[in-house]
Structure formats: C-alpha cells, structure tokens
TORVO-916538 format. One record per residue (C-alpha): x, y, z; residue in one letter; residue number from 1. Coordinates in nm, 2 decimals, always signed. Layout:
<sites>
- X	Y	Z	A	NUM .
...
</sites>
This chain:
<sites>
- -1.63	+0.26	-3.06	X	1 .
- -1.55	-0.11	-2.94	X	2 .
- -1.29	-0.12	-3.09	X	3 .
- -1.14	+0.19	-2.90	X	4 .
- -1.28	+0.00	-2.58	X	5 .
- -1.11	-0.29	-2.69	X	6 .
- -0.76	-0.15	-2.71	X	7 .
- -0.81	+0.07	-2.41	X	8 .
- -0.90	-0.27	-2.20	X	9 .
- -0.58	-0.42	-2.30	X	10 .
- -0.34	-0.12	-2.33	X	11 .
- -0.47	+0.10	-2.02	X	12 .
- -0.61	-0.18	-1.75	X	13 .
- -0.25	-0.34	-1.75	X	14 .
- -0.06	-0.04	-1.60	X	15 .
- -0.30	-0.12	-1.29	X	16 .
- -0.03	-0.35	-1.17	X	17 .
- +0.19	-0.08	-0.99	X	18 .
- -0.07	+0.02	-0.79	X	19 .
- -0.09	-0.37	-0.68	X	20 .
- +0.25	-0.36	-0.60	X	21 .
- +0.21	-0.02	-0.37	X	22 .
- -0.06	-0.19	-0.22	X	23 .
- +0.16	-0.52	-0.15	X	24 .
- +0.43	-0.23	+0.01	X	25 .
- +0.18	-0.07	+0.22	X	26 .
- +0.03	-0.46	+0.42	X	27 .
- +0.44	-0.52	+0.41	X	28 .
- +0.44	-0.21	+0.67	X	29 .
- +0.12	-0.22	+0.79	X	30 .
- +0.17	-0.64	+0.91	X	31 .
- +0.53	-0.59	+0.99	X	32 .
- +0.59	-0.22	+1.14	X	33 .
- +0.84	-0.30	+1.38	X	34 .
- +1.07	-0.36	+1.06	X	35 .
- +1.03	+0.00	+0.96	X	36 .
- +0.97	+0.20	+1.27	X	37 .
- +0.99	+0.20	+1.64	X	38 .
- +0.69	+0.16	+1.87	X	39 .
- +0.80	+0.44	+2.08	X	40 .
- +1.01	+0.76	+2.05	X	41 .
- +1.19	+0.59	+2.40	X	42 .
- +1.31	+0.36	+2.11	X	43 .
- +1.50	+0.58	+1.97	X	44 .
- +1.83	+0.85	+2.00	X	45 .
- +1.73	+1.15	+2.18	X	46 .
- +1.86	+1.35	+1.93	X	47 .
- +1.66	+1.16	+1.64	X	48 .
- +1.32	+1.16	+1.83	X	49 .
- +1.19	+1.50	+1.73	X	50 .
- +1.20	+1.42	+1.32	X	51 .
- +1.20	+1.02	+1.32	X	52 .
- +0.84	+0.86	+1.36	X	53 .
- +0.72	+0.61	+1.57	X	54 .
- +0.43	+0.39	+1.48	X	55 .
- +0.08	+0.36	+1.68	X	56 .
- -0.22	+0.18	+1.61	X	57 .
- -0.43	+0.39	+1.85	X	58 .
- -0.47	+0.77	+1.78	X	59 .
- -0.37	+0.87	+2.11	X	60 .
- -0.20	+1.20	+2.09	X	61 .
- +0.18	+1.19	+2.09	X	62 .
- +0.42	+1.56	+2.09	X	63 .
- +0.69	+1.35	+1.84	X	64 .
- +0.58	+1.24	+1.46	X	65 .
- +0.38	+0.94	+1.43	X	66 .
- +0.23	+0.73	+1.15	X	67 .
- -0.11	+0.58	+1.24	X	68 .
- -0.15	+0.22	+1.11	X	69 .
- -0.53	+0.15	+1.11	X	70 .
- -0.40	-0.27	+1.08	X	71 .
- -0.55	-0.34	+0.77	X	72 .
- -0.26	-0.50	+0.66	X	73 .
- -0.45	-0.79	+0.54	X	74 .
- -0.70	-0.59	+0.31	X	75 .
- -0.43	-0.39	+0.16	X	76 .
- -0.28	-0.71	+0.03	X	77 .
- -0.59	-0.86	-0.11	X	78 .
- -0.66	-0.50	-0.29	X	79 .
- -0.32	-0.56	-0.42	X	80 .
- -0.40	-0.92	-0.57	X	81 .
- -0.68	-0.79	-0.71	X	82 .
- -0.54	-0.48	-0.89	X	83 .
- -0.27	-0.71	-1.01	X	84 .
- -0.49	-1.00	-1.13	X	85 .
- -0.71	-0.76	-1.31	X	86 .
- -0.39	-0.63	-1.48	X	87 .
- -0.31	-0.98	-1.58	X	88 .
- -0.58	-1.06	-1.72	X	89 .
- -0.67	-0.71	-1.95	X	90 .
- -0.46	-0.90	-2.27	X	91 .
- -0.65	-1.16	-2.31	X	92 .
- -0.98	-0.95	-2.28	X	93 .
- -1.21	-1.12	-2.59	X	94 .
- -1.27	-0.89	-2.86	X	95 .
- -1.63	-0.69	-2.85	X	96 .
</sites>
C-alpha cells in the first residue's frame, strides 16, 4: 500500500501544475481586465454590445452580458504558486 501511495504522490500530484497555470490566467484578467474587456457596453460598437461583455466589479444589474470580477486577482495568483509548487515538488517526495 505505500508503495501505491508512493508512485501516486509522484505520478498524480504533478499534473496539478495546469491548474496553477489556469489560476495564473484567471489574476492575469482579474488584475488587468481592461486588457480583455471594456468597462462599459458605451465602450463598444452598437452592433457588438448585445453579445460582447463588459466587465464590473459591482453586481449592479446591467441588460448587456457582463462578467463579474470579485478582484481577487491577487489570491488567484498565490493559489496558482501554490498548485504549481506542490507539483514541483511531488518527484522528489521521499519514499514511505
């Protein structure tokens, strides 16, 4: 049985690195959202604003699409250090 938790530790715990890296795309938009939206639908082509969203960090209700950023940009990128450090160091997990 440790030797089953053994290889699981360093053949399973590494593949936790992608979700680091989805975590270090989701504080990329939640810190910088003005790369990747518009703050407004009066930002936007008239003929866009009905299917392109618009950021808010409020949830104030708003008739075009929207994507709520809560601004924990911050903790999404340490979550994201952590999955990947944990990843990192799975292989060299000492035998049981």
């Amino acid at each position: 049985m440790a030797g089953s938790l053994y290889y699981l530790i360093r053949g399973v715990v590494p593949t936790l690195a992608i979700f680091g890296l989805y975590r270090f795309w989701f504080a990329i938009v939640e810190l910088a959202p003005d790369c990747f939206y518009a703050a407004s639908p009066e930002g936007l082509d008239a003929k866009y604003q009905h299917v392109e969203p618009t950021y808010q960090r409020t949830f104030e209700k708003r008739e075009t699409p929207t994507v709520d950023l809560a601004g924990h940009g911050w903790m999404s990128f340490l979550s994201g250090v952590m999955y990947v450090a944990i990843a990192l160091l799975a292989p060299w997990c000492p035998l049981p």
